[in-house]
N, C-alpha and C positions, 0 to 999 in steps of 0.2 A: 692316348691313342694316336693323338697328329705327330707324337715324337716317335712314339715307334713305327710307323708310317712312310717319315723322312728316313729311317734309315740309323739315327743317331744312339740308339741303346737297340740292345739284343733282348728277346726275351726268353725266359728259359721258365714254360707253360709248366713243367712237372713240378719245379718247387717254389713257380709263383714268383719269379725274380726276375729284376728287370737290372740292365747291367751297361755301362756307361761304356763305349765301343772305343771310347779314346782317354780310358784313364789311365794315369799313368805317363800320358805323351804330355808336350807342350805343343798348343794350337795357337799360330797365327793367322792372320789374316792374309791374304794376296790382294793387294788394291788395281783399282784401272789408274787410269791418270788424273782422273778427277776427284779421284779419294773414298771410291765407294768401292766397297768389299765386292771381290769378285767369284772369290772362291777362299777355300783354306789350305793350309800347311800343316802339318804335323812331324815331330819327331821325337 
């Protein structure tokens, strides 16, 4: 539920399937300058 909540998978109620929004892609990270994740990248 907290992952479909953030956003990160789709759900698809009629055949009970839940689906990963960024497969397929490669995900990095974007750091600040101190080394901590700030957001991500995809492509």
């Amino acid at each position: 539920k907290i992952i479909e909540q953030s956003g990160l998978v789709s759900v698809n109620e009629e055949k009970e399937r839940v689906f990963d929004r960024f497969r397929g892609r490669i995900m990095f990270p974007v750091l600040d300058v101190n080394g901590n994740p700030v957001a991500f990248g995809a492509r």
